[in-house]
C-alpha positions as CSV (number, residue, x, y, z in Angstrom):
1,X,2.9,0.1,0.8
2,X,1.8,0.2,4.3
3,X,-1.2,1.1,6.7
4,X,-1.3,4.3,8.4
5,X,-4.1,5.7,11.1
6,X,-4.8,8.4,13.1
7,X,-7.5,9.2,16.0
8,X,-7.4,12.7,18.8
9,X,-10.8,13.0,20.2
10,X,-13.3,11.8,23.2
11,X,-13.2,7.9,22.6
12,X,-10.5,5.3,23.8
13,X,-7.6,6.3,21.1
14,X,-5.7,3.3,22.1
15,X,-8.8,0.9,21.4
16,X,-9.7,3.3,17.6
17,X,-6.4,2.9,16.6
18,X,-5.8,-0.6,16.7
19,X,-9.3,-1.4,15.2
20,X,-8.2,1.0,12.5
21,X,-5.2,-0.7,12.0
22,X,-7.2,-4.0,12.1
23,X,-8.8,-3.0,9.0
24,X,-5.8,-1.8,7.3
25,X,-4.1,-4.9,8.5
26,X,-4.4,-6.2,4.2
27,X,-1.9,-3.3,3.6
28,X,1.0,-4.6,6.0
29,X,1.8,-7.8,7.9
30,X,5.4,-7.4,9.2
31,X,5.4,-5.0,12.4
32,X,2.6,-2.8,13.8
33,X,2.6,-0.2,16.2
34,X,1.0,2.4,18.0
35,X,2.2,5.8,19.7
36,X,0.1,8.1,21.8
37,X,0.4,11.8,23.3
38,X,-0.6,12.6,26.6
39,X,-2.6,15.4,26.5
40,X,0.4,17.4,28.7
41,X,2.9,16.3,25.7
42,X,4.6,13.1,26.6
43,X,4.6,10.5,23.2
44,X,4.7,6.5,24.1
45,X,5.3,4.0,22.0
46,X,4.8,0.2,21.0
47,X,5.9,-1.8,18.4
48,X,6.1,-5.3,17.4
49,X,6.6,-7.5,14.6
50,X,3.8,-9.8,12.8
51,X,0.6,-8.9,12.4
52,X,-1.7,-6.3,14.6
53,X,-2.8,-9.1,16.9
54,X,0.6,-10.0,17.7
55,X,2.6,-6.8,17.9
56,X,0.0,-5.0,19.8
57,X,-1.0,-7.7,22.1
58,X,0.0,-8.1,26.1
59,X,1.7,-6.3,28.6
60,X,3.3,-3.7,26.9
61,X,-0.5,-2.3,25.5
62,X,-1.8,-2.4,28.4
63,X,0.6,0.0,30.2
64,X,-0.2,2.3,27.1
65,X,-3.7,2.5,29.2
66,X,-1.7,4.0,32.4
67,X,-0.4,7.1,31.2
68,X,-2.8,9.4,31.8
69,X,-5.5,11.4,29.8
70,X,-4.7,10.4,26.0
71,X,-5.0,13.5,23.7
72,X,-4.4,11.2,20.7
73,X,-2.3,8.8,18.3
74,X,-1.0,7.3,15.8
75,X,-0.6,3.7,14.2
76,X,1.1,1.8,11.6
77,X,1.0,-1.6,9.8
78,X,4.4,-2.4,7.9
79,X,5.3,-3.9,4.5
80,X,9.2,-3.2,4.0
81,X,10.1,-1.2,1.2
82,X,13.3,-0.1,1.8
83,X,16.0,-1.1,4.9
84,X,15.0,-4.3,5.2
85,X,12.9,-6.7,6.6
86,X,11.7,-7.1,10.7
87,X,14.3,-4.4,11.3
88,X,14.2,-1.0,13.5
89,X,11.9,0.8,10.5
90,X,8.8,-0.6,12.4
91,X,6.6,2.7,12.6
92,X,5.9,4.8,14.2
93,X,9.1,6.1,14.9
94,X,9.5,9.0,17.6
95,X,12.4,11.2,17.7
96,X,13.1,14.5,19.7
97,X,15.1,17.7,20.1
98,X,15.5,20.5,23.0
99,X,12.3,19.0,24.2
100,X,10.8,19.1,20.9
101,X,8.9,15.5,20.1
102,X,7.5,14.0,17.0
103,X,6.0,10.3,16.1
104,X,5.8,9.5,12.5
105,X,3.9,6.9,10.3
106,X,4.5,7.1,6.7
107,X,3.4,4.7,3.8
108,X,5.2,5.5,0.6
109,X,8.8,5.3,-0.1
110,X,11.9,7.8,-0.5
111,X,13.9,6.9,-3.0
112,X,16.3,9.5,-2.6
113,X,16.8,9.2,1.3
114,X,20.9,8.2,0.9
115,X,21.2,11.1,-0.4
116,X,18.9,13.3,2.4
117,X,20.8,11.4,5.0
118,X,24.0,12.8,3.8
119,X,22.5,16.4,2.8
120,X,21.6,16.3,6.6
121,X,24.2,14.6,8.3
122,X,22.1,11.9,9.8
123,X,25.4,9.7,10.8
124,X,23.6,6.1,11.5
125,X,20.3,6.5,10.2
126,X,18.9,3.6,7.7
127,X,16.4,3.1,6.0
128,X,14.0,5.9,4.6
129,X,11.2,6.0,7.2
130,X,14.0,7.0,9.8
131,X,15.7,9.3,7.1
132,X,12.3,11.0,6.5
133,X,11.4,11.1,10.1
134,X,15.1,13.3,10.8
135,X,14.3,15.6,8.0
136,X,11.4,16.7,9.1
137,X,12.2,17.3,12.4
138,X,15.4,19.1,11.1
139,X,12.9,20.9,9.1
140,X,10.2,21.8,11.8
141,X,13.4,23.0,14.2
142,X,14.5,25.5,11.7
143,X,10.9,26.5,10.9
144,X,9.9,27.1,14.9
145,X,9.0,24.0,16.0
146,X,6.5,23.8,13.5
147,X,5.9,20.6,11.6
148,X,3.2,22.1,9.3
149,X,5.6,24.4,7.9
150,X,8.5,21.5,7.4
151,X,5.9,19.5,5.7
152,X,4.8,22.3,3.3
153,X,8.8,22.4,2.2
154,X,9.0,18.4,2.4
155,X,8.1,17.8,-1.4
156,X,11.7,20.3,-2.3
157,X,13.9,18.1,-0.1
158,X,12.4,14.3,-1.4
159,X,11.9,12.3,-4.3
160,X,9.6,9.5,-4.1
161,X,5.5,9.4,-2.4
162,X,4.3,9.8,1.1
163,X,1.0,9.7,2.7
164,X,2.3,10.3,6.3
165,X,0.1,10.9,9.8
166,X,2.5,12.8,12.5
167,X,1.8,13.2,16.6
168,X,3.5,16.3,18.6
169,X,4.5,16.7,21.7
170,X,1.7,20.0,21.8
171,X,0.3,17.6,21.2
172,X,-1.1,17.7,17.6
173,X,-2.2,15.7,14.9
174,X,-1.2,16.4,11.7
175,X,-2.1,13.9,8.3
176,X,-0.3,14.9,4.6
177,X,-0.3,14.0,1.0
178,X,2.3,14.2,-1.3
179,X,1.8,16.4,-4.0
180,X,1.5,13.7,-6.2
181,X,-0.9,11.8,-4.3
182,X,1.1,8.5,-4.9
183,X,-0.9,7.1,-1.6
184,X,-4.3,6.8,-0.8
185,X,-5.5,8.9,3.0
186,X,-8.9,9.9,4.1
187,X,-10.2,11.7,7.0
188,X,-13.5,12.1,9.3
189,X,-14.2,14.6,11.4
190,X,-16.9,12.3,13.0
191,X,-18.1,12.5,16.3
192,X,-16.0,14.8,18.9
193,X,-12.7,13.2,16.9
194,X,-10.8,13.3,14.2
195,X,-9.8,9.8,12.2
196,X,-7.5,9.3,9.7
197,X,-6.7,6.3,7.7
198,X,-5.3,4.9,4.6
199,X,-8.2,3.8,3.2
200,X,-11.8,4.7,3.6
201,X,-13.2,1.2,4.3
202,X,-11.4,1.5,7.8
203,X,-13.6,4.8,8.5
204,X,-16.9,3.3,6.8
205,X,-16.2,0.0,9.2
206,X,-16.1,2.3,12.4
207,X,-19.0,4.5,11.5
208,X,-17.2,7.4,10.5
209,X,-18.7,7.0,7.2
210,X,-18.6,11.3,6.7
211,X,-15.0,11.2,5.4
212,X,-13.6,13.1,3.1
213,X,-9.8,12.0,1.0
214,X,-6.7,14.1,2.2
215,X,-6.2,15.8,-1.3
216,X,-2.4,15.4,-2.9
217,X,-0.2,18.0,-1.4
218,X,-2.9,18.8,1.3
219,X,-1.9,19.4,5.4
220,X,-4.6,19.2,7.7
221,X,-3.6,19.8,11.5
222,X,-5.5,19.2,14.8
223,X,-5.0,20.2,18.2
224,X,-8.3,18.9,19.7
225,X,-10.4,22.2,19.0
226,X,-10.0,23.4,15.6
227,X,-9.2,21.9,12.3
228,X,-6.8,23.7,10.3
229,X,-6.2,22.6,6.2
230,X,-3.3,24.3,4.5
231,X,-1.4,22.7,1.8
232,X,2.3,22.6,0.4
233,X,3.1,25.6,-2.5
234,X,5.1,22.9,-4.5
235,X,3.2,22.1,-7.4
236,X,3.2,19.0,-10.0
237,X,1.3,16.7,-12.0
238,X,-1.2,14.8,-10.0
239,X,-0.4,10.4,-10.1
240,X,-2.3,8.7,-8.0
241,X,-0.9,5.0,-8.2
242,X,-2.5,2.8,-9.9
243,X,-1.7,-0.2,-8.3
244,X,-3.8,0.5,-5.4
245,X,-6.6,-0.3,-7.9
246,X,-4.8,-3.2,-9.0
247,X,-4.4,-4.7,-6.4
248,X,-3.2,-2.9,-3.2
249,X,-6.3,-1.2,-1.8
250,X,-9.8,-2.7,-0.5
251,X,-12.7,-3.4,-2.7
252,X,-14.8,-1.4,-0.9
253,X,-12.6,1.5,-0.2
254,X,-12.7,4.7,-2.6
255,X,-9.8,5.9,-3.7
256,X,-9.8,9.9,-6.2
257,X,-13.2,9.5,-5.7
258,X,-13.3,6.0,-7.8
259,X,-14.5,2.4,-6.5
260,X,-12.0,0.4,-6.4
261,X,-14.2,-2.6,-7.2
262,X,-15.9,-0.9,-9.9
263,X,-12.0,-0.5,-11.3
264,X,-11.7,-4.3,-10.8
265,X,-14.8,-5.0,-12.7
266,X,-14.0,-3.2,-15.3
267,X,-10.0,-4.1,-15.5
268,X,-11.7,-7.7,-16.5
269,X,-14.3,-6.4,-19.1
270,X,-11.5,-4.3,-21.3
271,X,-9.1,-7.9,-20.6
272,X,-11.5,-10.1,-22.2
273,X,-11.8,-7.8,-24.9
274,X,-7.8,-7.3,-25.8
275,X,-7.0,-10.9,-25.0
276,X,-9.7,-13.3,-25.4
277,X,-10.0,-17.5,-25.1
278,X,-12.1,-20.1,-25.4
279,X,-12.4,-21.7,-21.9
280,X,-14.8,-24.1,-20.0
281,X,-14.9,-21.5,-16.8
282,X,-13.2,-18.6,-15.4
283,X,-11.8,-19.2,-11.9
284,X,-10.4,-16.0,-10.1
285,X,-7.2,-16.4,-7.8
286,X,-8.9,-14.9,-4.6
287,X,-8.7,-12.0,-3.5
288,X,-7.8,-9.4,-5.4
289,X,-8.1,-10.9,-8.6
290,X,-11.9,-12.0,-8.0
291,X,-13.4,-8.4,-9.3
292,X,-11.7,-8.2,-12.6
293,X,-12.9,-12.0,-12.8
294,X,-16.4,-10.9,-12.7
295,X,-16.0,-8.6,-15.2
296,X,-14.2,-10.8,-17.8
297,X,-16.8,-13.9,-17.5
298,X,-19.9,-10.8,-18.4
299,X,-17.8,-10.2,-21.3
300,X,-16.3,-13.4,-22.5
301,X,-19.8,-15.4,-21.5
302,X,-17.7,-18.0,-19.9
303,X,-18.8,-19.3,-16.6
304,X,-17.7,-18.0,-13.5
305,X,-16.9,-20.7,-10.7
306,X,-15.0,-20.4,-7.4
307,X,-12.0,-23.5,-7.6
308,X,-9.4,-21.9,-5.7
309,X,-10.4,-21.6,-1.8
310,X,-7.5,-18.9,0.5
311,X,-5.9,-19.5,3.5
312,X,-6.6,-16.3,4.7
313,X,-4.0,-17.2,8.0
314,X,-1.2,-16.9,5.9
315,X,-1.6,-13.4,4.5
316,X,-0.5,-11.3,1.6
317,X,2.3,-13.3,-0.5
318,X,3.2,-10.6,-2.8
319,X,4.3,-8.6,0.9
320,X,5.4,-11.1,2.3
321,X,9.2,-10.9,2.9
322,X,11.0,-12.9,0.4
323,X,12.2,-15.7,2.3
324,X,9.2,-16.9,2.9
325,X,7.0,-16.0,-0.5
326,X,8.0,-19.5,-2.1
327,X,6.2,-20.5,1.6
328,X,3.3,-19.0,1.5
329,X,2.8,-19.5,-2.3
330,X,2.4,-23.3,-1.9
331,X,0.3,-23.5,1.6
332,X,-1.9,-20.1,0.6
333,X,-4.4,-22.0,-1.6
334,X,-7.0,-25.1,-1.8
335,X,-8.6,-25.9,-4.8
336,X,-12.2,-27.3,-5.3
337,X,-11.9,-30.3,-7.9
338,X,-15.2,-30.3,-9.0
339,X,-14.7,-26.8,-10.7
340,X,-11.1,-27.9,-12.2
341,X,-11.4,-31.8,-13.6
342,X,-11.4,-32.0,-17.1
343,X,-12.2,-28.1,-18.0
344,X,-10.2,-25.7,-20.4
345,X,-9.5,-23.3,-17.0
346,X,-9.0,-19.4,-17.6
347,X,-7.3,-18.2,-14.8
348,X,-7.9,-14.6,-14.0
349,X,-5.2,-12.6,-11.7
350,X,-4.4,-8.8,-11.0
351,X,-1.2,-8.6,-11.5
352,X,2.1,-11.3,-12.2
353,X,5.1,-9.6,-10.5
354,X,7.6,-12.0,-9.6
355,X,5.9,-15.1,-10.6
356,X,6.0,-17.1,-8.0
357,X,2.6,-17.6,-7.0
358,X,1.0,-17.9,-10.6
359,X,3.4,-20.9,-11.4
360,X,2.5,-22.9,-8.1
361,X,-0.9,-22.1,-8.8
362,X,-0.8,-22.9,-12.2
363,X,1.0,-26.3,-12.0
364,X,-1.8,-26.9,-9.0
365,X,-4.8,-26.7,-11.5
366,X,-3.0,-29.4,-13.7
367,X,-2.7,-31.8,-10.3
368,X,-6.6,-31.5,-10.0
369,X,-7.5,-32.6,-13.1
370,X,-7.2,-29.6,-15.6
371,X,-7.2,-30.0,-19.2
372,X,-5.7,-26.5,-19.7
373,X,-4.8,-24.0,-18.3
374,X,-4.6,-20.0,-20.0
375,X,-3.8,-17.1,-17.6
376,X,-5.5,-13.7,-18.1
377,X,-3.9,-10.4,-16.0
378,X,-6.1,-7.6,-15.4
379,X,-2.9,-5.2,-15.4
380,X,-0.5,-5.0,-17.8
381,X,3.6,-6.5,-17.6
382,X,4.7,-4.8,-15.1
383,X,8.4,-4.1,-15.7
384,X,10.0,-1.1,-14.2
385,X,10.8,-1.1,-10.4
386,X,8.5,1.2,-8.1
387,X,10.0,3.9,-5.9
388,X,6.9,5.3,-4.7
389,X,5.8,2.2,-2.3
390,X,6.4,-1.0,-3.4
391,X,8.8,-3.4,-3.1
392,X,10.6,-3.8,-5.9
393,X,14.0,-2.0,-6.4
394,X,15.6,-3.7,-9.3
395,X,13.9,-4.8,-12.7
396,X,15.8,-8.0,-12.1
397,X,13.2,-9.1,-10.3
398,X,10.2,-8.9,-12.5
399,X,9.6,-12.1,-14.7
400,X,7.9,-9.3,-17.7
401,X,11.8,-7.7,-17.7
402,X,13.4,-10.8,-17.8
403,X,11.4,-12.9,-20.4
404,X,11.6,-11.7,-23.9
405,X,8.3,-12.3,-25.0
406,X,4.7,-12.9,-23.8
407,X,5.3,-16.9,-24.6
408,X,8.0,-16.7,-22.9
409,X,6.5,-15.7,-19.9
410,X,3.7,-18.4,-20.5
411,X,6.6,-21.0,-20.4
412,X,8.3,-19.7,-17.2
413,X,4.5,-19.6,-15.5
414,X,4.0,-23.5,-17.4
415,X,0.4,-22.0,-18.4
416,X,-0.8,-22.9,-22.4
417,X,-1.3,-19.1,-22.5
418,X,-1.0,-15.5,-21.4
419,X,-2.5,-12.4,-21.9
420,X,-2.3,-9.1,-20.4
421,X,-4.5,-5.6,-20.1
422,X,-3.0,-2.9,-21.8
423,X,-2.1,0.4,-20.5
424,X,-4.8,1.9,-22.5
425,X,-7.3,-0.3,-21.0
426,X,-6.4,0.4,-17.4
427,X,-6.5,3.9,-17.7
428,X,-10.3,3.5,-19.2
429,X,-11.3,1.5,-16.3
430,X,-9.9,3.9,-13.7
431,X,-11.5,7.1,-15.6
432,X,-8.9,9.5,-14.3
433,X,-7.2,12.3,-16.1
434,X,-3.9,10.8,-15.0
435,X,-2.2,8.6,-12.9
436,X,1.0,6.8,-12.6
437,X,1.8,4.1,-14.2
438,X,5.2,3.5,-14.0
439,X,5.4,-0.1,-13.1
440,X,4.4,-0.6,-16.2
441,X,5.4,2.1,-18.8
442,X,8.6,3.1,-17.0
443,X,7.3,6.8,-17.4
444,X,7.9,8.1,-14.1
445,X,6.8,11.4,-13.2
446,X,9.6,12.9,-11.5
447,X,11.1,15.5,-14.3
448,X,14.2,14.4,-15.7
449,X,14.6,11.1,-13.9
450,X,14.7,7.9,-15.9
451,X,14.4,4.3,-14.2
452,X,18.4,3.8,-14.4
453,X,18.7,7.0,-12.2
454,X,16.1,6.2,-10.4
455,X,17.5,2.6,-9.3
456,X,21.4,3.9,-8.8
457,X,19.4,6.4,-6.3
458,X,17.7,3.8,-4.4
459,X,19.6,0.9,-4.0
460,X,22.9,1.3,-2.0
């Protein structure tokens, strides 16, 4: 999962893009970066690591402001899904040919890019944002130069989800889907520009509220007069993820056309009604979990009280890089007594992935005083590695693989209780025909590919 933006039009790009990514800043908190196109062709660049505020920030921005008449750009905010942590795959990443130039932004994963970067020959290139960035300029080379046409013949060559925004040297600006429509993207022709962003809050925050979602397998391209929308021949199932709605994507963004707080809401009704306890309040673990809260205390009638307060300085754990998740997990969180002493607490989360957090947070409601404490999950176990954008490679990693039972995994958390959402239940609240739910089915929708494959493909 990362951010990804997108702005060619009459106001300051430079300034839109980094408010864009700003707002997107929830979906990445390693690197950011920024690259522009002259409006005679050149591309510049800027990344940095940390968050927006810190990559973007100083000297190296400001010259960004000196190069001349800016036709557009591009922007990214970084959670590492493949190649490593704080490495080169910062975005966006600019490579050229016979004076042929492209920047790239993608958030998604390739799971198959070992295997593209041999099918291509790309000798030294790591990590599947670079992988994906030679392929398609490989591709747009042999097609004319033209990166509309590569990215119509992308979905043959790559196994995995992208939601990708891409800046030429004509220049142009160019925002896909895969067909699968893994990743959320929206656009706005607003104004005398056009935005593009992960998520629609971003636009609704900067007034380009008349956006529209990038539909899966969709290509729209921009060169600063006209608009053109094509789309990719390749066709398969539709599987939006759903653990943007989980947990991943804004409240108040929209994602297929669904609220994603509305999902949240209703995530906790259909939990209270599969796995339901007697409890003195319900105490969300801010933020994402605070929705499906809201919805299991109107079900279960049991009081809803704020006892855990956020750091918000310290960011996202669950993308946080792993040597520091243990970190964050301990100094994230304060917790208001008063709503804790002496009360049977239900404690209602999105999702347990690793575990981490829910144990420290768990063993933190004891220390202020209470009596018990029963964890309720808005998602089901999720047990199968993702290898469309998340972080998690190997089902070693997930606590629901590794314990054998649901007490078991109330044990290894030290909670008196657990219960989970079923699958069934999730795909009510969401509403949609289908989506992909792999993380916790293992039903993948690439044909023929089971997890084992899957993971021997991904992990070097």
């Amino acid at each position: 999962m990362c951010g990804i933006a997108g702005y060619a039009g009459s106001e300051n790009a430079i300034t839109t893009l980094v408010l864009l990514l700003l707002e997107l800043q929830h979906r990445g908190q390693e690197s950011a970066g920024i690259a522009i196109a002259t409006a005679d062709g050149r591309i510049h660049s800027i990344v940095g690591k940390g968050l927006v505020i810190e990559a973007l920030n100083g000297s190296e921005l400001s010259k960004l402001f000196e190069v001349g008449k800016v036709f557009g750009g591009i922007g990214h905010v970084r959670y590492a899904t493949s190649g490593g942590y704080m490495d080169s795959q910062a975005q966006p990443l600019v490579v050229s040919s016979n004076g042929y130039t492209i920047a790239v932004a993608f958030n998604g994963t390739i799971a198959n890019y070992i295997q593209l970067a041999k099918e291509f020959n790309l000798r030294g290139v790591g990590g599947d944002a670079t992988v994906l960035t030679h392929t398609l300029l490989r591709l747009a080379k042999e097609l004319g130069n033209d990166i509309v046409e590569a990215l119509k013949v992308l979905p043959s060559y790559v196994i995995g989800g992208y939601s990708i925004v891409i800046l030429t040297s004509e220049p142009r600006l160019i925002a896909a889907r895969d067909p699968y429509g893994f990743r959320p993207l929206a656009i706005a022709k607003h104004g005398n520009g056009l935005y593009i962003a992960s998520e629609t809050a971003a636009l609704d925050v900067l007034g380009a509220t008349d956006w529209r979602e990038v539909l899966p397998g969709e290509i729209v391209s921009y060169d600063g007069h006209s608009l053109e929308i094509t789309r990719t021949s390749i066709s398969t199932p539709i599987s939006p993820c759903i653990f943007e709605y989980v947990y991943f994507s804004r409240p108040d963004s929209i994602f297929n056309g669904v609220s994603v707080y509305v999902t949240r809401v209703r995530m906790g009704e259909e939990l209270a009604r599969v796995a339901p306890v007697s409890g003195d309040v319900v105490i969300p673990v801010p933020d994402s979990g605070r929705a499906a809260a809201i919805g299991f205390s109107r079900v279960s009638g049991i009081p809803l009280e704020e006892g855990i307060v956020v750091n918000k300085y310290v960011g996202r754990g669950f993308i946080a890089p792993p040597t520091i998740r243990d970190t964050i997990s301990k100094l994230k969180y304060g917790f208001v007594r008063g709503s804790i002493n002496m009360k049977k607490v239900v404690l209602v989360d999105d999702s347990i992935v690793r575990g981490t957090t829910m144990k420290s947070l768990v063993n933190k409601l004891r220390a202020f005083g209470a009596r018990e404490v029963h964890v309720r999950v808005a998602s089901s176990p999720f047990k199968y590695p993702c290898f469309m954008g998340i972080d998690i490679a190997s089902r070693a990693e997930l606590l629901a693989w590794r314990a054998a039972s649901i007490i078991d995994i109330a044990k290894s958390i030290e909670a008196d209780s657990v219960g989970y959402n079923t699958i069934e239940g999730l795909l009510k609240a969401v509403g949609l025909p289908l989506v992909c739910h792999a993380c916790f089915s293992g039903l993948y929708p690439f044909k023929g590919l089971t997890v084992d494959e899957l993971e021997k493909m991904f992990i070097r």
